[in-house]
C-alpha positions as CSV (number, residue, x, y, z in Angstrom):
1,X,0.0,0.0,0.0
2,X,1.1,3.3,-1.0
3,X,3.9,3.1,-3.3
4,X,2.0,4.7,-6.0
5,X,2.5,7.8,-3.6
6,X,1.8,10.8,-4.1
7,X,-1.2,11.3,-5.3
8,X,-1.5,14.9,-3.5
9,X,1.4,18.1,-4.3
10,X,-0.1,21.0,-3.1
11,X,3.0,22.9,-3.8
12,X,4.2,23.2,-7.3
13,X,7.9,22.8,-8.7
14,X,8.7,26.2,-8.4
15,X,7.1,26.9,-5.1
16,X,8.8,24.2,-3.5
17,X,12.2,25.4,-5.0
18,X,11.7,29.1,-3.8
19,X,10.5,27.5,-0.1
20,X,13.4,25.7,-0.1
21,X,15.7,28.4,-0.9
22,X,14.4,30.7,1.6
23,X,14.4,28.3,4.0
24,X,18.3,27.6,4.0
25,X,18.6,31.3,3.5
26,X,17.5,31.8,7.3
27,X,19.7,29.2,8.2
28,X,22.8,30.7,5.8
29,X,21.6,34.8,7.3
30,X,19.8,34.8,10.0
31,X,20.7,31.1,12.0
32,X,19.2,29.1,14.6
33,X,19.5,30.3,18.6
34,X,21.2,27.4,20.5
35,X,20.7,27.5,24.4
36,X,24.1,25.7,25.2
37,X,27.2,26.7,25.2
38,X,29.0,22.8,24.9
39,X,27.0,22.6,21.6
40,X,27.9,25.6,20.3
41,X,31.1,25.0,20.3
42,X,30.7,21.4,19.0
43,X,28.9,22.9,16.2
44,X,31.7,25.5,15.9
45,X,34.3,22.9,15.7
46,X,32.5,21.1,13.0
47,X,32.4,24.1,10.9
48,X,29.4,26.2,11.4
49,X,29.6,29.8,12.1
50,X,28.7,30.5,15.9
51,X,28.3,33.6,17.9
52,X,28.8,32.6,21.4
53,X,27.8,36.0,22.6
54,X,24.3,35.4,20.9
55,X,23.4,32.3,20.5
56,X,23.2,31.7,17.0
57,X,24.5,29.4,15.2
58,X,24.3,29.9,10.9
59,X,25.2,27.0,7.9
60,X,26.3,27.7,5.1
61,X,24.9,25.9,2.0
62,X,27.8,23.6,1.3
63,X,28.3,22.5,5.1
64,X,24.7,22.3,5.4
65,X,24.4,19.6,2.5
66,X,27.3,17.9,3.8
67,X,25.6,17.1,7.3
68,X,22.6,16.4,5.7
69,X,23.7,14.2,3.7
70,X,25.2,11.4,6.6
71,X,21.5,11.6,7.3
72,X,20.0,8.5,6.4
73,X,16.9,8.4,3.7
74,X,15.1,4.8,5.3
75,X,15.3,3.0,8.4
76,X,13.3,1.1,10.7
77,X,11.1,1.7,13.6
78,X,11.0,-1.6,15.2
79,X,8.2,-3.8,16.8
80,X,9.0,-6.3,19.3
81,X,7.0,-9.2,17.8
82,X,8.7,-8.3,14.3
83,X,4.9,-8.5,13.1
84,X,4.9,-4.1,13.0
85,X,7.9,-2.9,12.3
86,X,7.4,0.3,10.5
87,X,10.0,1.0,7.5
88,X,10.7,4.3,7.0
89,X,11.8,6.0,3.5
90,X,9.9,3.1,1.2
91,X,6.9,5.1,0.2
92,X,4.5,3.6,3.0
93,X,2.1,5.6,5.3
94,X,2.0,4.7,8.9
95,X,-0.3,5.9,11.2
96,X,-0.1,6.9,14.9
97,X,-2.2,8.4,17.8
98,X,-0.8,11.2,19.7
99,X,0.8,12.0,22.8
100,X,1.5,13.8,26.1
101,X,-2.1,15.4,26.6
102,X,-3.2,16.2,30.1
103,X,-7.1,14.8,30.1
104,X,-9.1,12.6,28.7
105,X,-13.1,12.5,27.7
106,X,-15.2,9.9,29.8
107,X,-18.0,8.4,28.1
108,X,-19.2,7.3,31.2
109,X,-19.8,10.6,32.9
110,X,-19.4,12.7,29.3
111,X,-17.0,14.9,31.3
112,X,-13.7,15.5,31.2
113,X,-11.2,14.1,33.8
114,X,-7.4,14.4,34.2
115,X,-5.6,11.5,32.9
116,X,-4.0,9.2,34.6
117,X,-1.3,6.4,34.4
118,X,-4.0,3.8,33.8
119,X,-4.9,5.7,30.9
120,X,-1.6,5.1,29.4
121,X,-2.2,1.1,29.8
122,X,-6.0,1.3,28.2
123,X,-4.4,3.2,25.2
124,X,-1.2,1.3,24.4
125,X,-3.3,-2.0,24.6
126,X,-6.4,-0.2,22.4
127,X,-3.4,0.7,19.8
128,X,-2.2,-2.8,20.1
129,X,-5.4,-4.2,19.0
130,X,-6.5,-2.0,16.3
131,X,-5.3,-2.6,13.2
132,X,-4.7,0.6,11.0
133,X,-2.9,2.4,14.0
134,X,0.6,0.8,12.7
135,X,2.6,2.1,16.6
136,X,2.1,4.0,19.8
137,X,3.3,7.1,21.1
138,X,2.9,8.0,24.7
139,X,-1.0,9.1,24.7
140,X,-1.1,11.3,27.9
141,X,0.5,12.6,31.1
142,X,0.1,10.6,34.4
143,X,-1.3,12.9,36.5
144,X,-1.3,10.3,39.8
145,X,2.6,9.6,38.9
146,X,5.7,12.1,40.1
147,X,7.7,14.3,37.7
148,X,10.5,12.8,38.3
149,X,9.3,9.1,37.4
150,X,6.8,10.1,34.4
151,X,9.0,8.8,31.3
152,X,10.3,5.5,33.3
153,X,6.6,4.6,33.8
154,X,5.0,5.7,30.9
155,X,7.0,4.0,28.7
156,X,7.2,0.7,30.8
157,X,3.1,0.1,30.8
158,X,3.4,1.2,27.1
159,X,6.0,-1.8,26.3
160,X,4.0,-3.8,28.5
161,X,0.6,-3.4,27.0
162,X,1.6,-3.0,23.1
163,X,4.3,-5.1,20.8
164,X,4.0,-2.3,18.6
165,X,6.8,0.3,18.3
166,X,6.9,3.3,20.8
167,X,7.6,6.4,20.7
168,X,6.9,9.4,23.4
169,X,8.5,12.6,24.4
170,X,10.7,13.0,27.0
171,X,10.8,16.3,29.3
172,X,14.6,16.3,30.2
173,X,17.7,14.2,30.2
174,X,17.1,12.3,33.1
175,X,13.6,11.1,31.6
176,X,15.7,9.8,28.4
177,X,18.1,7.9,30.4
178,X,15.6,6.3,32.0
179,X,13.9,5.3,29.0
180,X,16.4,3.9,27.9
181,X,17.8,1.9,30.1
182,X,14.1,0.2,30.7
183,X,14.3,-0.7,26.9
184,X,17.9,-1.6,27.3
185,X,16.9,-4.6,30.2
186,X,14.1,-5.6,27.7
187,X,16.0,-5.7,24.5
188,X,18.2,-7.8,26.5
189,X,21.3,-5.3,26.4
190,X,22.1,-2.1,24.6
191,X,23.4,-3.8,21.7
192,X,20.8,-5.2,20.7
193,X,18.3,-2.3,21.4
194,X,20.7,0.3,19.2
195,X,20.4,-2.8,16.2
196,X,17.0,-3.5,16.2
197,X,15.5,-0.4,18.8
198,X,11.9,-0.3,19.8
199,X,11.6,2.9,20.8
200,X,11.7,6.2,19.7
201,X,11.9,10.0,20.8
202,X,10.0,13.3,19.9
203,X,11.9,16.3,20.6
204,X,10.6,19.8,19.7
205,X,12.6,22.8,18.1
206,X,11.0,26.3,19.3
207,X,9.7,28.6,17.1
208,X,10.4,31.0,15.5
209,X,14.1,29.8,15.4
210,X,14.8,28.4,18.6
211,X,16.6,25.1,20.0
212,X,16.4,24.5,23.8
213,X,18.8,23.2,26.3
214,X,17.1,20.2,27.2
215,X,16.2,19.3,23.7
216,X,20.0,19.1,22.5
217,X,20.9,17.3,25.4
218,X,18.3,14.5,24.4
219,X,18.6,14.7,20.7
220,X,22.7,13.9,21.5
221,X,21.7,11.3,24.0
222,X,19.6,9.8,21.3
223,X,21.8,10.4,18.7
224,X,24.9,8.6,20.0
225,X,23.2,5.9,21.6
226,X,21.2,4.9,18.1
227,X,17.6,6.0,19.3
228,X,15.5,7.5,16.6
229,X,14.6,10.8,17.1
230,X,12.8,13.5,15.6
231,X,13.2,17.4,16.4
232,X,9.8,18.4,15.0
233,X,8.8,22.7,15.4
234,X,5.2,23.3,15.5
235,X,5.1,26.8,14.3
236,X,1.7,28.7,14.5
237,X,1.1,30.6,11.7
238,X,0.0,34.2,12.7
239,X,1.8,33.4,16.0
240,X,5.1,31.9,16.2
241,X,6.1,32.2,12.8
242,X,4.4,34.3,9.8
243,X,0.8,34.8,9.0
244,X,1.1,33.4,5.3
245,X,1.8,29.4,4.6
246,X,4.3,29.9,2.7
247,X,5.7,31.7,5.4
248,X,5.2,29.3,7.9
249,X,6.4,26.4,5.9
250,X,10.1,28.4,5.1
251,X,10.5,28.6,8.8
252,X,9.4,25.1,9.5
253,X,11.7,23.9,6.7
254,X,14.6,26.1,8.4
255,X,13.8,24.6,11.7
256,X,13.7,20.9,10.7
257,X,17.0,21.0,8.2
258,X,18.3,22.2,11.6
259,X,17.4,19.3,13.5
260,X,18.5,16.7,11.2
261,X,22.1,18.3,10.5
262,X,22.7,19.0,14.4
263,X,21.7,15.1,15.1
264,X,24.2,14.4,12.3
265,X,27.3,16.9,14.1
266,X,26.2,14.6,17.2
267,X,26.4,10.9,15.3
268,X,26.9,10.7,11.8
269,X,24.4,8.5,10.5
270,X,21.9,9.1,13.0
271,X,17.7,7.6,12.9
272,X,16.1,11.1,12.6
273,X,13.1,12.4,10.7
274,X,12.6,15.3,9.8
275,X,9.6,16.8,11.7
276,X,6.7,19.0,10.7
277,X,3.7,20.4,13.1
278,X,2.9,23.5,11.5
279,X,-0.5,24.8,12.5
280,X,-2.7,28.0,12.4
281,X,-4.7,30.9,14.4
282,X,-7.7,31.9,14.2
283,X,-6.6,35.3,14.3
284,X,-10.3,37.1,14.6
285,X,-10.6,36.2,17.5
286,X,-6.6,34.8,18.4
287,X,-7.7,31.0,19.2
288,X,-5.5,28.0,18.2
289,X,-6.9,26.2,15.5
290,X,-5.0,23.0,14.8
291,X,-8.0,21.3,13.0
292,X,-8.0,23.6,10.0
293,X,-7.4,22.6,6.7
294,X,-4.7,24.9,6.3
295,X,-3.0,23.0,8.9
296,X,-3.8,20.0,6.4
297,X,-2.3,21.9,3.3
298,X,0.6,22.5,5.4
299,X,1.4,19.4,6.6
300,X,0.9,18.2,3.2
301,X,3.7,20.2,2.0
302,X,6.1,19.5,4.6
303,X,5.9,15.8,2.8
304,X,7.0,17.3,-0.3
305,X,10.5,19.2,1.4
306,X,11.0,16.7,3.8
307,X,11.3,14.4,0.2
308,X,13.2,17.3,-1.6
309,X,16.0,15.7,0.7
310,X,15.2,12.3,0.6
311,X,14.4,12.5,4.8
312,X,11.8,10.7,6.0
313,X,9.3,12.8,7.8
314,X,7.1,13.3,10.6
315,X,4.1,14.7,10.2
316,X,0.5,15.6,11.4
317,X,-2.9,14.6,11.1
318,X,-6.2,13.5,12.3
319,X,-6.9,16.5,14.5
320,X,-9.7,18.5,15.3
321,X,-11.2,21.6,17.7
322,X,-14.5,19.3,18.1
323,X,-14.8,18.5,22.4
324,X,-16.8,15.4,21.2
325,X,-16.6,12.6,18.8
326,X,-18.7,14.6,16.6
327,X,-19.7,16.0,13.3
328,X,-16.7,18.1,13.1
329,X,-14.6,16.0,14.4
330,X,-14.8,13.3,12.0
331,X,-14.8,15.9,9.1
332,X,-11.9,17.6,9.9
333,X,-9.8,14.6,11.2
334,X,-10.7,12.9,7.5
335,X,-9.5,16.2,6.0
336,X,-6.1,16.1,7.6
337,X,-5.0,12.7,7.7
338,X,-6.2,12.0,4.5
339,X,-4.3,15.5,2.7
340,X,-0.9,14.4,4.6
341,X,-1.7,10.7,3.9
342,X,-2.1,11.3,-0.3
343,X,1.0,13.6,-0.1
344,X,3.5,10.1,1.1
345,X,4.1,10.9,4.5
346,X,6.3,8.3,6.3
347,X,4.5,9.1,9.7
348,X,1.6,10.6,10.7
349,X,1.2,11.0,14.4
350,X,-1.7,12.6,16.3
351,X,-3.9,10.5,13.6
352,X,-6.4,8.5,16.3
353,X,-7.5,9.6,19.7
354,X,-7.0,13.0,19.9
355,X,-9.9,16.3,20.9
356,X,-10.1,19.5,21.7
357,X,-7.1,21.2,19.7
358,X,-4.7,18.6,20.1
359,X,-5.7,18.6,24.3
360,X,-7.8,15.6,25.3
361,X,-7.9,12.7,24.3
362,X,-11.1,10.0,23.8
363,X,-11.2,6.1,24.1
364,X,-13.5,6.0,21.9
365,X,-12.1,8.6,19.3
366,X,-9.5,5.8,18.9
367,X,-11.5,3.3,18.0
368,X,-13.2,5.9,15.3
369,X,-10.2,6.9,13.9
370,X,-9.0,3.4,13.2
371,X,-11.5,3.2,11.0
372,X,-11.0,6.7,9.3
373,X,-7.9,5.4,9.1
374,X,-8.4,1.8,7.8
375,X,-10.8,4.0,4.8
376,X,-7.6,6.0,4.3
377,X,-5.4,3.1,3.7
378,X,-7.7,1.5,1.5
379,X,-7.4,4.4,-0.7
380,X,-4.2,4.5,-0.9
381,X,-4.2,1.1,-1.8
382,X,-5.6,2.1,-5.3
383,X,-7.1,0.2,-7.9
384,X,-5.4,-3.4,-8.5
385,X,-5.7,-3.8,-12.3
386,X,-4.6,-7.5,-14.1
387,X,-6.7,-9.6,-16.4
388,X,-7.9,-11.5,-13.3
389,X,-9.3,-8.3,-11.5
390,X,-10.7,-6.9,-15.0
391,X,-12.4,-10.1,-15.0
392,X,-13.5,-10.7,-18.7
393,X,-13.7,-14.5,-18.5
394,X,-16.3,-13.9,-15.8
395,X,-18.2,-11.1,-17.5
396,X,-18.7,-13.4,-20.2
397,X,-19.8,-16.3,-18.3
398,X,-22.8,-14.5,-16.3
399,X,-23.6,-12.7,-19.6
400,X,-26.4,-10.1,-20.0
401,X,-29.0,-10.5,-17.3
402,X,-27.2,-12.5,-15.0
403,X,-26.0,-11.7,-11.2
404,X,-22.2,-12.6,-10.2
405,X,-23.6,-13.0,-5.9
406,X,-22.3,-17.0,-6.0
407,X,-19.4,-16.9,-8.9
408,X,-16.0,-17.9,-7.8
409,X,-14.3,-14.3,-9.0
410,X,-16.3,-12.8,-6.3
411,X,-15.6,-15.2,-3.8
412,X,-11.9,-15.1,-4.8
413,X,-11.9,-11.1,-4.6
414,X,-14.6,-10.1,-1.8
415,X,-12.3,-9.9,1.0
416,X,-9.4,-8.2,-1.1
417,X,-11.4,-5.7,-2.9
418,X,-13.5,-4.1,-0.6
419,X,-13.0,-2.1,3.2
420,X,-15.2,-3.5,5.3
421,X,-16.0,-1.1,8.1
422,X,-16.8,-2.4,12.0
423,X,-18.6,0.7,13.3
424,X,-20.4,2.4,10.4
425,X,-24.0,1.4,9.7
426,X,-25.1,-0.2,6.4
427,X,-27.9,-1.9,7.7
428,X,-31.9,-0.8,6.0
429,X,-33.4,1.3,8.4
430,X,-35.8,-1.6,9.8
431,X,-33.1,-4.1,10.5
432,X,-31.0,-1.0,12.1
433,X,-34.3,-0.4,14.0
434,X,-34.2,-4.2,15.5
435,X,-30.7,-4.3,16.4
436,X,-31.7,-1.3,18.7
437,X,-30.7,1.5,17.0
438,X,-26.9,1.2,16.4
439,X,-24.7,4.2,15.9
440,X,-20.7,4.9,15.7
441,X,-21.0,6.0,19.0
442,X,-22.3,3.1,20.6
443,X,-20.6,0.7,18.7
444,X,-17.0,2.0,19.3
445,X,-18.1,2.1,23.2
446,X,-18.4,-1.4,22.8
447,X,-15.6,-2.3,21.0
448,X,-13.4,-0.3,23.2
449,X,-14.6,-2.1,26.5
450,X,-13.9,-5.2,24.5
451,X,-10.7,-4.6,24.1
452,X,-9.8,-3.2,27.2
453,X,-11.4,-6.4,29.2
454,X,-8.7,-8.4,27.3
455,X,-5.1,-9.7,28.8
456,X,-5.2,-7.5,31.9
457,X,-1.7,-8.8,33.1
458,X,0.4,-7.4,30.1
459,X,2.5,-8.9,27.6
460,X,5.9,-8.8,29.5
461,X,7.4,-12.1,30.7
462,X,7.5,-12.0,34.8
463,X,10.6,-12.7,35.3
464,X,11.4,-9.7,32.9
465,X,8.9,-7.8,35.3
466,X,10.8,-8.8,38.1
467,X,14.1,-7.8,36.6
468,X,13.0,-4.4,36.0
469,X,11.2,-3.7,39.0
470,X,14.8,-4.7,40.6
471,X,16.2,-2.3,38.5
472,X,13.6,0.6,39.1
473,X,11.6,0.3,42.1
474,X,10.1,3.3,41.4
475,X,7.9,1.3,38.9
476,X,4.2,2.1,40.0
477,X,1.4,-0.7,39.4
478,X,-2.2,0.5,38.4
């Protein structure tokens, strides 16, 4: 699926050479701020222009091509069961929820509620099970779990409740370390986690123009211990960065050429995407609008310069400003996942699950959007055309007048051919009348406590369990 990609290029040849251009232009003129001194002068000693004194650093065209060129075009985001692994830079779409939100929508009471570490388990083992969300990412902040322990846990009840690769953010150094050292006692040493790694990191440039502190100092740790990594800046057009698109995306594309070559100063060679979370105002009445379909077009583009580079790329959609699983919510989700999708997009995070402006997050909303998603992927698919699928031996055997309900050919091809969808209704009104009125709603409800009643102990061996809570008793149950 998908390597007839794209089938979507907003941007046209010359506007995505003049994007481009500008784009390195800030980095060549105006630079990138640093917030740390020790990379600075790493950066200075591998031949960019620094000014200590202000924090910018600035790349020339010829050094900037050079750095991204150790970058590498493909790799792999690894499952554990080998049954998901995710390969990047092959013309495939893959398809994630999205992380690190603070509260989550419950159907029970239809009020919001902060989220909590047992929410991390439900939606690890909801992305485990549903089939079109291809890996995880950290859904949501434990709010009944301390600072200093968030990343340790939230990424050990996500490896416990998903084979699927994970990926999450990580606040600050000491959160990476810990990560990583969980995934090193379950890869079964570091070795093996840097050659076939299961995890993953989101890091965030600033905008406009900006690299943190903490940021570098994960992206190196990630970097040089063979972690994939993305530094993705999610500039707000009208906001953080200028109120045209095309604005927007030249200082996106600035920011995330940034990211790549600075991973590459740290480790040549290192797993990193290049990252793309541009999103809008609505500046009548200044509200953040990351369900627009500007923030589709845009994402959309960012496929076409993260490919102007051969870089894979990690980008946005499935998001909405709807508080519900409504209306609007599946039409504007549709819009963006399905824009980014069309225009090849290695990733798509924030794709299933997510409410509110990229805020809360919905059990339920994750069941809907697999199926958004599983109607996406079927498009992308195409149209399979050979003698068999034209089907003329067929054709002439039913003849005019005929019916082809019981032939072989349709037997053959049913399943193939056609998305079947679990939650939509396609029933005639009086059968949908006897089965009591079915609707998406009520049918994802179901499906979700389905799921969620399913293998309550985790998939981690116990002794494996054991040897990590050894290593961590900081480790908190649910």
């Amino acid at each position: 699926m998908g390597f007839s990609l794209p089938f979507f290029a907003p941007l046209g040849t010359d506007d995505l050479k003049k994007i481009d251009q500008a784009g390195r232009h800030i980095l060549n003129k105006i630079g990138i701020r640093i917030h740390d001194a020790d990379v600075l002068d790493m950066l200075k000693d591998a031949g960019a222009h620094v000014d200590a004194e202000k924090e910018i650093v600035r790349f020339d065209g010829e050094w900037l091509d050079e750095k991204l060129g150790h970058a590498p075009s493909g790799f792999v985001l690894y499952s554990r069961d080998g049954n998901n692994d995710i390969h990047l830079g092959e013309g495939k779409v893959n398809f994630a929820n999205g992380g690190r939100v603070f509260q989550i929508l419950d159907m029970g009471t239809r009020g919001y509620r902060p989220t909590m570490l047992r929410d991390i388990v439900h939606t690890a083992k909801l992305v485990d099970k549903l089939k079109y969300i291809q890996f995880y990412i950290v859904a949501c902040q434990a709010h009944d779990v301390g600072p200093e322990h968030y990343h340790l846990n939230d990424f050990y009840h996500a490896l416990n409740h998903t084979y699927k690769h994970v990926m999450g953010g990580c606040e600050n150094i000491d959160g990476a370390k810990q990560m990583w050292q969980l995934a090193c006692i379950i890869a079964g040493g570091k070795d093996n986690l840097r050659e076939k790694p299961f995890v993953s990191v989101i890091t965030n440039a600033i905008s406009p123009l900006t690299i943190e502190n903490k940021t570098l100092s994960i992206l190196h740790f990630c970097c040089t211990n063979g972690i994939p990594v993305t530094c993705a800046p999610a500039p707000i057009a009208g906001a953080t960065a200028p109120a045209t698109l095309a604005g927007t995306l030249t200082q996106m594309h600035a920011e995330s050429l940034a990211g790549v070559a600075i991973a590459q100063v740290f480790a040549p060679g290192a797993k990193v995407l290049y990252g793309a979370v541009p999103t809008v105002m609505d500046l009548r009445k200044v509200e953040f609008t990351i369900g627009s379909v500007e923030m589709a077009l845009m994402n959309a583009a960012a496929v076409q310069l993260a490919k102007l580079y051969k870089l894979p790329i990690y980008g946005s959609g499935g998001v909405t400003e709807a508080k519900r699983p409504d209306i609007q919510a599946g039409t504007e989700k549709t819009f963006s996942s399905l824009m980014t999708a069309m225009a090849g997009a290695d990733l798509i995070h924030l794709a299933a699950g997510m409410l509110d402006s990229g805020n809360s997050i919905s059990y339920e909303q994750y069941v809907i959007d697999n199926e958004i998603i599983g109607m996406i992927r079927r498009l992308l698919a195409g149209i399979k055309v050979d003698d068999d699928t034209i089907g003329l031996d067929v054709i002439e055997k039913v003849g005019p007048g005929g019916n082809y309900i019981m032939e072989e050919h349709t037997v053959d091809h049913m399943m193939e051919e056609f998305f079947y969808p679990e939650l939509s209704v396609r029933s005639i009104f009086d059968v949908w009348e006897k089965e009591g009125r079915p609707s998406m709603m009520s049918r994802a409800n179901s499906m979700v406590k389905e799921i969620l009643e399913e293998e309550k102990d985790g998939l981690l061996d116990i002794n494996l369990i054991s040897a990590i809570k050894k290593a961590f008793p900081d480790i908190v149950g649910i």
